[in-house]
N, C-alpha and C positions, 0 to 999 in steps of 0.2 A: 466499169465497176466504180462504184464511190468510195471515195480516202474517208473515213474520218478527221474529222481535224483531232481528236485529241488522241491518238494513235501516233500524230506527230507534234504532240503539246504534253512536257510531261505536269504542268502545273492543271490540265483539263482531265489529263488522266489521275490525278491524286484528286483529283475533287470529283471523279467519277467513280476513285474505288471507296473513298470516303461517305458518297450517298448508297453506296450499296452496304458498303459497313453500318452503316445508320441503320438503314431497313432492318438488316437482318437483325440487328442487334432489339432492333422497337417492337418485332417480332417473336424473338427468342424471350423478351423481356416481360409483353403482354401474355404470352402462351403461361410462361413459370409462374405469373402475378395469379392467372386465371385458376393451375390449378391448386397454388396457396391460397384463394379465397375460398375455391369450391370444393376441398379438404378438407378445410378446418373455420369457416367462418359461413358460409353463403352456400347454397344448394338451391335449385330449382326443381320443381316437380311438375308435371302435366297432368291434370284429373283425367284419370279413365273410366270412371263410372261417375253414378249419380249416387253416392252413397252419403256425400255431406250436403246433398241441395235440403232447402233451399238456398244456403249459406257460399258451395263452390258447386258448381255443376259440370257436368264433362267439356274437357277441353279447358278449362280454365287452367291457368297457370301462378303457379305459387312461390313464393322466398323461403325459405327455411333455414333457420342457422342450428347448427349442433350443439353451440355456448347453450346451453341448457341445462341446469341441475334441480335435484326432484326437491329442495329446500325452496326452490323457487315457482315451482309446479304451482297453479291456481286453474278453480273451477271457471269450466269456457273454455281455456287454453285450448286451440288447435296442434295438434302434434303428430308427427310422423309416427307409426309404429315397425321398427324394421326386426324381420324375422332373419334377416342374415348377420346381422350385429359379430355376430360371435362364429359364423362361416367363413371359411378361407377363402378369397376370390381369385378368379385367375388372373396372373399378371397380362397375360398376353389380351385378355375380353375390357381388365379395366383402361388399359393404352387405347385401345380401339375406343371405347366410351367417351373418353379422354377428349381423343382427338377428335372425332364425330363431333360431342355437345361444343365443343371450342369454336368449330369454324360453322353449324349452323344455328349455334344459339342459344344451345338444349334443345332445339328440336326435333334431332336424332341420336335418339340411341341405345344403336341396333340390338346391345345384350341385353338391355332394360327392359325390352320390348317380351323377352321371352322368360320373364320373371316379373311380370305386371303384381302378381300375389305375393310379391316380398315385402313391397310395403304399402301401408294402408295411414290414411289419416283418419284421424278420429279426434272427438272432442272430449277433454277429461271433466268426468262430472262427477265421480267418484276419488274422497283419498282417502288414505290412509288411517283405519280408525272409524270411519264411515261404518255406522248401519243402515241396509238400504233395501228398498223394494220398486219393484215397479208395477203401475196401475196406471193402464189408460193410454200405455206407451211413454208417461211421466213417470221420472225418476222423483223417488218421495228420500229423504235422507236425513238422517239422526246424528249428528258430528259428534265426535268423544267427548266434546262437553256440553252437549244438551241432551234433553230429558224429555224432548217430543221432536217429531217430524216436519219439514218444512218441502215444497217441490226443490228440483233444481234450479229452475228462476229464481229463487228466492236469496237463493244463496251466491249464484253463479256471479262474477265479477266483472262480468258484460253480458251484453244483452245477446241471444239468439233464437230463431225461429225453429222450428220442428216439423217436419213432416209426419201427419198421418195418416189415419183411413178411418172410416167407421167401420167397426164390426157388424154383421149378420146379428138380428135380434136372438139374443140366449143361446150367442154363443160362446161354449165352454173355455173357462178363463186358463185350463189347464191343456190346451192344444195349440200348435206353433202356433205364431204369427198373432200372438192373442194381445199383444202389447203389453206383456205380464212376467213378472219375474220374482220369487220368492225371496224372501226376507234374507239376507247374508251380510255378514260382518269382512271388511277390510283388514285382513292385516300389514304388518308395518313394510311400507314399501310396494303395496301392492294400490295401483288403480281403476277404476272401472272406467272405461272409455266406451263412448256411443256416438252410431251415426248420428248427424242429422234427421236423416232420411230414415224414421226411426221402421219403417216398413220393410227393410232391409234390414238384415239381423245378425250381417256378418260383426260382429261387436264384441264386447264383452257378456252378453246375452248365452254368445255363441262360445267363446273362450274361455270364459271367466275372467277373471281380475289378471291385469296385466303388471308386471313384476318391473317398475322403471330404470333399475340399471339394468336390465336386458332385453326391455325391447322398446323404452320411449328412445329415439335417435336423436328429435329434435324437434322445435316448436316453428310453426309457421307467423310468419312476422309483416308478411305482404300479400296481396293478392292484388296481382299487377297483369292480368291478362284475363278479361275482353279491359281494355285501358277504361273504358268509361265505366267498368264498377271497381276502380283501384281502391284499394283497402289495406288500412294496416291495423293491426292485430296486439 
């Protein structure tokens, strides 16, 4: 059987319970750091569809911070939309969550997985005050202090691409999927958000106007996963 030497060295044994005290402690210390950042400062998200391509496409990964208020809201903005904002969650699912994204990265976890429709990113193209229409799958809009229409390019405070499709010749601009939406006025507080992928219609299209103290969460500020299209926002 082999002696330790420091079993019979009490100066080998305080500097052996001193690097375990270390550990634990750089452990205990990145674990609390991890979930103060990813509380209240930092969130990661995984694309599970292709609802923002061209822009993020499935699999991509994205930053998110909460520090977001609707005074500061601008057209383009990418933003999370969360439909559980104001739902109680379980203690017992969020520890699990917790623990899971901490030790592989965000890239498990497991209760997020069975709640993929809680939240959605979408782009704000619409605010507050906005008269708006859609043709062509282009958003046309009227801000409350002007007196004709511009697209959302025009207006939008960066640049992005759109996906869409040709229509079937004559056909009817009043049937889904027609890239068409009738004329509506914003009220105070409320936004219109749209994919990318404007052929997909899960949107404001679909919703209507989205109500920013209850369901924007927070704006997306990185796109740091495939690393060679990093992006910040």
């Amino acid at each position: 059987m082999t002696a330790k030497y420091r079993n019979f060295s009490y100066t080998a044994k305080r500097e052996y319970q001193n690097k375990v005290f270390f550990i634990v402690f750089l452990v205990v210390f990145t674990f609390l750091s991890y979930i103060l950042i990813t509380s209240y400062l930092l969130k990661t998200y995984r694309l599970q569809t292709d609802t923002m391509f061209p822009e993020i496409s499935t699999g991509d990964m994205v930053l998110m911070t909460p520090i977001y208020s609707q005074a500061s809201a601008k057209r383009g903005d990418l933003v999370v939309i969360d439909d559980t904002l104001s739902q109680n969650k379980s203690f017992f699912k969020s520890v699990v969550n917790t623990l899971t994204g901490f030790f592989t990265f965000q890239l498990l976890r497991p209760f997020d997985l069975q709640s993929e429709d809680a939240y959605s990113i979408r782009r704000i193209v619409g605010l507050p005050g906005d008269t708006l229409y859609m043709e062509n799958f282009v958003l046309h809009i009227k801000t409350k202090d002007s007196s004709h229409f511009l697209t959302e390019f025009e207006l939008a405070q960066q640049n992005y691409d759109i996906e869409v499709k040709d229509l079937p010749e004559h056909w009817d601009s009043s049937l889904p999927f027609s890239g068409a939406y009738p004329e509506t006025v914003l009220k105070e507080g409320e936004y219109f958000v749209l994919c990318d992928n404007r052929i997909i219609t899960d949107d404001s299209r679909l919703w209507g106007a989205v109500e920013g103290d209850k369901k924007i969460y927070g704006k997306i500020i990185l796109k740091y996963w495939p690393f060679k299209e990093f992006k910040s926002y």
